[in-house]
GUDREN-850755 format. One record per residue (C-alpha): x, z, y. Coordinates in nm, 4 decimals. Layout:
+----------+----------+----------+
:       px :       pz :       py :
+----------+----------+----------+
:        X :        Z :        Y :
...
+----------+----------+----------+
***
This chain:
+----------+----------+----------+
:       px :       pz :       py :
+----------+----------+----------+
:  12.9838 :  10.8908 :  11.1501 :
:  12.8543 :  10.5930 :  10.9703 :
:  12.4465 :  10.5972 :  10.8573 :
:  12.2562 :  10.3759 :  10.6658 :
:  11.8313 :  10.3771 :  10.5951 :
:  11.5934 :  10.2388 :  10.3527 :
:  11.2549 :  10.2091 :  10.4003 :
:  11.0030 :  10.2732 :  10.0833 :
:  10.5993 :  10.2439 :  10.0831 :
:  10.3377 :  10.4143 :   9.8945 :
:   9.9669 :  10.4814 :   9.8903 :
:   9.8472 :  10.8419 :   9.8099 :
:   9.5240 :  11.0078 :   9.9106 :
:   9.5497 :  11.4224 :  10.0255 :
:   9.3541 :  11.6672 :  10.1750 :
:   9.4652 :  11.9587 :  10.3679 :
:   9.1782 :  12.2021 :  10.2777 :
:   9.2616 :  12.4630 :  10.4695 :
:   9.1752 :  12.3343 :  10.8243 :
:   8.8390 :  12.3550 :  10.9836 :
:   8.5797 :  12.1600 :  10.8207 :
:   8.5402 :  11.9851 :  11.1072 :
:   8.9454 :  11.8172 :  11.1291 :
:   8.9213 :  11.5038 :  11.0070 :
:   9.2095 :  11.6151 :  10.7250 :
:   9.0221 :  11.8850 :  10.5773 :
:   8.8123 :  11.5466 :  10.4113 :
:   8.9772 :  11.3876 :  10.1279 :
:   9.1839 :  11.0685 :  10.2653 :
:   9.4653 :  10.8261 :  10.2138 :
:   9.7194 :  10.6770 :  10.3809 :
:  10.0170 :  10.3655 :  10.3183 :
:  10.3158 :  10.5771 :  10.3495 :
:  10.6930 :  10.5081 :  10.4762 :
:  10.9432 :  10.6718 :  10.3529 :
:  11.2900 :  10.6183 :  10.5273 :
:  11.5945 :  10.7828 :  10.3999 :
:  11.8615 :  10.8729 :  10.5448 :
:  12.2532 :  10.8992 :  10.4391 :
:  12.5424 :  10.9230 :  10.6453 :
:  12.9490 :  10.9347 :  10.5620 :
:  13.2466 :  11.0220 :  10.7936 :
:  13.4251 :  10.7236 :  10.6197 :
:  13.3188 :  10.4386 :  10.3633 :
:  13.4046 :  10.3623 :  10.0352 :
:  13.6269 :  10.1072 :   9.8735 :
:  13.3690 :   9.8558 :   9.9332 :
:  13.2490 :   9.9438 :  10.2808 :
:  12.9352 :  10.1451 :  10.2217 :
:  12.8445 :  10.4406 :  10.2742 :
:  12.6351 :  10.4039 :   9.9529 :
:  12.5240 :  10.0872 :   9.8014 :
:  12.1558 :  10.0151 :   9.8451 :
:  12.1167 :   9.9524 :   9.4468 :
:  12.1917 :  10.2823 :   9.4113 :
:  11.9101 :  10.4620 :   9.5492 :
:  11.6836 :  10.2901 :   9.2781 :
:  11.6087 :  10.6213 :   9.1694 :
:  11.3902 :  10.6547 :   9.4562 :
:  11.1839 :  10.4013 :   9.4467 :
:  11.1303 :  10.4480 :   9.0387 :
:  11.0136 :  10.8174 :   9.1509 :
:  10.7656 :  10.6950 :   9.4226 :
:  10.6200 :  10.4217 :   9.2548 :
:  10.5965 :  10.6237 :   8.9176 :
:  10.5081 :  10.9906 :   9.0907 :
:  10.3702 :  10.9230 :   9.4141 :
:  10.2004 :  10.5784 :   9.4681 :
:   9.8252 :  10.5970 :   9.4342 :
:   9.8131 :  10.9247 :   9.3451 :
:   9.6465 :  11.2533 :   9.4775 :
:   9.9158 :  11.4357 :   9.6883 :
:   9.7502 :  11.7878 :   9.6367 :
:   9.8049 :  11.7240 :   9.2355 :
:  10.1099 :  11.5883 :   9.2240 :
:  10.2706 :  11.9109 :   9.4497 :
:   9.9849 :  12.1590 :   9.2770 :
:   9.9295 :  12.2733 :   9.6470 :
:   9.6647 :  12.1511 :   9.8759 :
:   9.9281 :  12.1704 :  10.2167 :
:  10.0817 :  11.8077 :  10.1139 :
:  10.1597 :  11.7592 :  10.5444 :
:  10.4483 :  11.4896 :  10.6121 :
:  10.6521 :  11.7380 :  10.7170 :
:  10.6385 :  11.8826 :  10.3385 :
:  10.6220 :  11.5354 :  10.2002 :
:  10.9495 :  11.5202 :  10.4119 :
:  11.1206 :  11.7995 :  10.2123 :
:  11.0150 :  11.6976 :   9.8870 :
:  11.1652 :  11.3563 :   9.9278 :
:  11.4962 :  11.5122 :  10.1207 :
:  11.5068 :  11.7603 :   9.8387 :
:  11.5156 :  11.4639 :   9.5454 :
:  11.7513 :  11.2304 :   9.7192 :
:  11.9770 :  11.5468 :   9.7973 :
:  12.0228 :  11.6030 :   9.4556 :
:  12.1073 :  11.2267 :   9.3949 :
:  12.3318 :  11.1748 :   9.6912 :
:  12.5278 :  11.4118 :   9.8645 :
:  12.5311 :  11.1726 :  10.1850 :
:  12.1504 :  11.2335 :  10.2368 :
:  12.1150 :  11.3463 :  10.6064 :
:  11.7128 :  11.2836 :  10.6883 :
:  11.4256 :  11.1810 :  10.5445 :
:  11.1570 :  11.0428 :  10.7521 :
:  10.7677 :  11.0146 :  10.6800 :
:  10.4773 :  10.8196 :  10.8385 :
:  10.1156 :  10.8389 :  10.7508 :
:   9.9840 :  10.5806 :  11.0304 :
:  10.1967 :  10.3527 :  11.2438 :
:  10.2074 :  10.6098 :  11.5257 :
:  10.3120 :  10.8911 :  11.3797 :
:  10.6410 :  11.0447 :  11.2192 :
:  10.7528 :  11.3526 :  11.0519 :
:  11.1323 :  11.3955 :  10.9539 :
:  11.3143 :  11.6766 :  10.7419 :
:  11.6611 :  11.6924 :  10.8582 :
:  11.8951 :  12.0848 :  10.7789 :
+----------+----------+----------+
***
């Protein structure tokens, strides 16, 4: 099995209202996002890729346009915008673009990871 990643960044702010008032997410925040993607093929193309990199413009277009310095909670119309979700949402999109999508990966700080992968 061949993969391949990108790597995309964003700003956004959230707030996950229904913890405690005390958790430090229940306050309205941000973080600098990474997004990686994930696709993966059994065998290339004519060209050697699994997909070419140029394609996934798409993505990037949606996060810069939908997601970057924006407020999570709007954008999704739910107030539960957790990486893991984030995750899904992004998995979801690229699905629908590219049928070699296998994982899509999410960080909110450099220590920390979520990943959506069926």
């Amino acid at each position: 099995m061949y993969r391949i990643t990108k790597e995309f960044h964003f700003s956004a702010s959230h707030q996950l209202c229904h913890l405690p008032d005390d958790h430090p997410c229940a306050r309205l925040h941000g973080h600098n996002y990474i997004v990686e993607v994930e696709l993966a093929a059994a065998d290339l193309d004519t060209n050697g890729f699994v997909r070419d990199y140029r394609e996934l413009k798409p993505l990037k277009t949606w996060i810069d346009d939908a997601l970057d310095h924006r407020h999570l909670n709007e954008v999704f119309g739910h107030d539960m915008v957790t990486s893991e979700r984030l995750a899904k949402e992004v998995y979801d999109f690229c699905k629908a673009r590219w049928a070699e999508t296998s994982a899509v990966r999410v960080s909110e700080t450099p220590k920390t990871w979520a990943e959506y992968r069926p």
